[in-house]
C-alpha angles and dihedrals in degrees: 000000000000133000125266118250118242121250114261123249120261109244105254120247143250111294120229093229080063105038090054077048094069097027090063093044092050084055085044100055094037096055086046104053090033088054087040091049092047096055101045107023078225109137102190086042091059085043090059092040093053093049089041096057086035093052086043090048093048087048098046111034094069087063100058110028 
């Protein structure tokens, strides 16, 4: 009779470090493209204002949290 496998182990989740990560650069990239969008009326202005602040969160905030 053979052995039985061991479960395999769940997928951890999500850590919280990470998780404040992308919430901050969600903010990050919404205050960026609403203030964009309120100064110039320009809707694919704000757009690239709001990745571009969301692309420069995600790069930086490892670095310092």
């Amino acid at each position: 009779m053979s052995e039985p496998s061991p479960p395999t182990p769940t997928p951890d989740r999500l850590s919280l470090r990470w998780a404040l990560i992308l919430l901050a650069a969600v903010v990050a990239g919404l205050l960026a493209g609403l203030l964009t969008y309120a100064q110039s009326g320009d809707w694919p202005g704000s757009l690239l204002a709001a990745l571009g602040a969301s692309g420069a969160a995600l790069v930086a905030l490892p670095l310092l949290l």
